[in-house]
N, C-alpha and C positions, 0 to 999 in steps of 0.2 A: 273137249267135253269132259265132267267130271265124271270123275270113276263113280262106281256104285259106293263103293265104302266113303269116297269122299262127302259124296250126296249125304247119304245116311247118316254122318257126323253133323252136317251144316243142318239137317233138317230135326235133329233132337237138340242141338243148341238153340236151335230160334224156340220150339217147344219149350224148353227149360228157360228160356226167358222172359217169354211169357206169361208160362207157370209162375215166374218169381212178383214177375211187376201183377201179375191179376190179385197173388195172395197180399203184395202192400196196399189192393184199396179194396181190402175186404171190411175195414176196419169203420164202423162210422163215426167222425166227428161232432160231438156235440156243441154246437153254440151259444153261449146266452142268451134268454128270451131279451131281444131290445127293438122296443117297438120303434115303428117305423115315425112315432111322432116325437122321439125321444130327438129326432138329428133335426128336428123343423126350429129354429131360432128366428127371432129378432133383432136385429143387431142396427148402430150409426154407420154409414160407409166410412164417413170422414174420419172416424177415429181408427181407421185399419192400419192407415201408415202411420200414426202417433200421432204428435202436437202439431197441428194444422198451425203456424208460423205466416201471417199477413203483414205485410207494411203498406199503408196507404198514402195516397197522394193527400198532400193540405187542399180541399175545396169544397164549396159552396155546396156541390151535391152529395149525396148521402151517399156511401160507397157499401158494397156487401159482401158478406162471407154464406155459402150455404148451408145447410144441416137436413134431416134429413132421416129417413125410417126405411131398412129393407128386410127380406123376406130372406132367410135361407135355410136350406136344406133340400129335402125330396120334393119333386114337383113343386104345386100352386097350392096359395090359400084355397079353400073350399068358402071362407068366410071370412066378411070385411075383420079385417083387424083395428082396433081403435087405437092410438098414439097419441102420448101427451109429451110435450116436452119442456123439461125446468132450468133455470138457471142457478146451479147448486151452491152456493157460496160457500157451504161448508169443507167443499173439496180443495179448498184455494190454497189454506196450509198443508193437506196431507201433500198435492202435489208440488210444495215447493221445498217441503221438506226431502220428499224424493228423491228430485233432480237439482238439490242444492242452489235455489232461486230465490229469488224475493218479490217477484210479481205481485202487484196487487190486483183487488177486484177491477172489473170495468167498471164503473159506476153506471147505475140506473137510464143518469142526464145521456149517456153519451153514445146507448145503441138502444132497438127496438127490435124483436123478432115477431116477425113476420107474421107468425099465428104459434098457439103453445099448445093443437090437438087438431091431429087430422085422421087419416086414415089408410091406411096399407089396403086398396079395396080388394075383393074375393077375384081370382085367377091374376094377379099383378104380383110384381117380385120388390114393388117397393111403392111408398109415397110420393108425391108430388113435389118439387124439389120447395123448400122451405129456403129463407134467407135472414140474415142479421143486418138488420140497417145500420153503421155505425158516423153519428156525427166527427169530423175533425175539423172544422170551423163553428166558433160564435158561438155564443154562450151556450154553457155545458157541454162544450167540446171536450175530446183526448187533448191531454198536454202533449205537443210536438216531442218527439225522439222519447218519448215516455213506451214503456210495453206495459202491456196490462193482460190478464189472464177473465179468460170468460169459459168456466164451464157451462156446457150445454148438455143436463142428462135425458134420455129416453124410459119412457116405462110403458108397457101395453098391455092390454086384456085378450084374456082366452088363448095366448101363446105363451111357451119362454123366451125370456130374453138371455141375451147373452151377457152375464157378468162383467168380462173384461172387454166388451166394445159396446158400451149402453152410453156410454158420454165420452163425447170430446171435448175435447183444450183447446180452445183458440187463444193463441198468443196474436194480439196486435200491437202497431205501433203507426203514430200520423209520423210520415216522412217529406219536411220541405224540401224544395226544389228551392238552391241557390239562385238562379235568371227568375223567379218569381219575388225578389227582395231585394231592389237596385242602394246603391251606396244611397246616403243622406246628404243631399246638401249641406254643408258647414258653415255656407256664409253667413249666417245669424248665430253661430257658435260662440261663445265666450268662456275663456279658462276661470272656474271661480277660488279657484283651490289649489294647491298643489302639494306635496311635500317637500320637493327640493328642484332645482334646474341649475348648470352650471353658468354661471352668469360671466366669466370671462374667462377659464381654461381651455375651450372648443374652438374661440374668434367667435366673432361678431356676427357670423351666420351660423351658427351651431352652438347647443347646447343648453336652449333657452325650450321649455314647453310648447310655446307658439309653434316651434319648427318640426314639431309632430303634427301638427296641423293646416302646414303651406302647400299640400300636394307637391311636393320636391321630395323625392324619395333619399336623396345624396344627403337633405337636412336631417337633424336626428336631434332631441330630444335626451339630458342626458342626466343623472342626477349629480348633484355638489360632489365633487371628490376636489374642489382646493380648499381650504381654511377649515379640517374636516372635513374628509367624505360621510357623503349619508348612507346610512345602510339600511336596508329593506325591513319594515315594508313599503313601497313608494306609492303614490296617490297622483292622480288628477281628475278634476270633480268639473263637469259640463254642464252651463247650461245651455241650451239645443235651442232656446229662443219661445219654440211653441211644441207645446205637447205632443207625440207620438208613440205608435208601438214600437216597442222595441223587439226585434229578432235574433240579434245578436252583434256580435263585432268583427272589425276586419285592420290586421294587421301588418304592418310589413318592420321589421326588425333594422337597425342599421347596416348599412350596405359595406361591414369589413367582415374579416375574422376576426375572432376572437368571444371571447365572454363576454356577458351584460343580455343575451337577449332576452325579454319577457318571458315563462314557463309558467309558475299559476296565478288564476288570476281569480281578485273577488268582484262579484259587479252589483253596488246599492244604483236604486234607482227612489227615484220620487216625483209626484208633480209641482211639489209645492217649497221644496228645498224645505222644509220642516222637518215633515212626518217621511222617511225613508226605511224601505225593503230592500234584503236581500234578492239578487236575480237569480243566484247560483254562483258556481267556479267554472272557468274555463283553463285548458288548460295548450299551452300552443306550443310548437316542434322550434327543436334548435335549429333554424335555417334562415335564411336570408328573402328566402322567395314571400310571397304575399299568401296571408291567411285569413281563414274566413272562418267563424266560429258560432252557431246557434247557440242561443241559449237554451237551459237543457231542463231547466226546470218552467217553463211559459214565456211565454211574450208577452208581458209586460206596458203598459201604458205609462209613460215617463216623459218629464222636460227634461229633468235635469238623473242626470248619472253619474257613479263616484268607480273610477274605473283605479282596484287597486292591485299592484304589482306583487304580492305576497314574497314570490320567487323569481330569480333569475339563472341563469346558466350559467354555475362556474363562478358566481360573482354577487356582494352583497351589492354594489350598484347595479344598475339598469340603462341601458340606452333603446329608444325607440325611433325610429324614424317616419313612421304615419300609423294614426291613430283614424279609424272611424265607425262608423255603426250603419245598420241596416234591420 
């Protein structure tokens, strides 16, 4: 048991500390008046985690991203809230200057939202989910492997909105599926052009243009290096027989080591062997395996194509062993 003196000590210590803690909350804190409507916002959900980033499949049906109006802060609306929503074009530079991009607009042709004013109704924490219908087939489509920037801003009555989440960025891009774009037939193919083939340095199955187009992957395709080597840039210009789209190309390089494989390349196209378009550049890996290559500015409607070798690897010649398109 404790002694009486001990008692006596433990029980004017707990007094005395009490004494101290009662005198620190004699004190009253004053807070700023901040009404309670000051924390009730409007804010996009989508744009919380930043640039909403989509790639879609190539088809026929119209694909969607959604957008979208909520409520936050203390409790419930007391009262419908009205929402409009715009597609701001004007934001298109500020945000590419930002994050060091070059995005362009989405154009008009190529999506449809859903409705541009709805409503955040009284006791709900948001609107009804809105969506972006975005075509990537047939006329007025996304150009395939193209990105395009779509802002989507919010503005509302009788709330605040929130400055920094009132629009977001949808970054899309149409993304093909190679098994949806089989090789071309070649049997109607004709070489109309060339720049050079070696016509007897290779032997008499090698080195001739035709033998980039025998399905024989061991044959190859190679430019003049006897009486004069040719040096790049190298050409072979097709005609396909009857008109098609074109989606890109597929390559397989010669089956050694060593330098000459194709690296960049230009692709004209035309229907009429006249009047001829640029398709774009492609650009294909130092290897031996088989490549497949979209093109990257449209698919394109062509007979005839001028497939030219600008660069090679290691080497002002070129050797190719199969050439074809899809």
């Amino acid at each position: 048991m404790l002694s009486q003196k001990n008692f006596l000590t433990s029980f004017f210590l707990t007094l005395l500390g009490l004494t101290v803690l009662n005198s620190g909350c004699k004190d009253d804190i004053n807070l700023p008046d901040q009404p309670l409507a000051s924390y009730n916002k409007v804010y996009m959900p989508q744009s919380v985690a930043g640039t909403v980033n989509k790639t879609l499949n190539i088809s026929d049906t119209l694909q969607t991203v959604t957008y979208g109006a909520a409520y936050g802060g203390l409790g419930y609306p007391d009262i419908d809230i009205p929402v409009t929503f715009t597609v701001n074009s004007a934001l298109v530079a500020e945000y590419n200057a930002k994050n060091s991009t070059n995005y362009p607009i989405l154009p008009e042709s190529m999506y449809t939202l859903s409705s541009t004013s709805t409503t955040i109704p009284k006791g709900k924490l948001s609107t009804l989910p809105l969506s972006v219908s975005l075509k990537t087939k047939g006329t007025g489509s996304m150009i395939p492997l193209k990105s395009y920037l779509l802002p989507v801003t919010m503005s509302a009555q009788g709330v605040t909105v929130n400055p920094e989440r009132n629009t977001t960025y949808f970054v899309v891009k149409a993304q093909p599926k190679l098994s949806d774009y089989p090789l071309f037939d070649r049997s109607q193919w004709q070489i109309i052009g060339m720049s050079s083939e070696e016509a007897s340095g290779e032997g008499p199955n090698n080195g001739g243009a035709i033998f980039a187009l025998d399905n024989n992957k061991s044959t190859f395709w190679h430019s003049r290096w006897t009486n004069g080597g040719a040096v790049a840039p190298h050409h072979i210009t097709i005609d396909m027989g009857s008109e098609k789209q074109l989606h890109g190309f597929y390559l397989v390089a010669r089956q050694a080591d060593g330098n000459g494989k194709p690296q960049l390349i230009n692709v004209e196209v035309s229907t009429n062997n006249v009047n001829w378009a640029s398709a774009g550049t492609l650009t294909f890996e130092n290897k031996q395996q088989e490549q497949f290559q979209f093109l990257t500015e449209g698919f394109p409607n062509a007979r005839y194509f001028k497939f030219t070798i600008v660069s090679a690897y290691g080497a002002s010649y070129m050797q190719l062993a199969e050439l074809n398109a899809f």
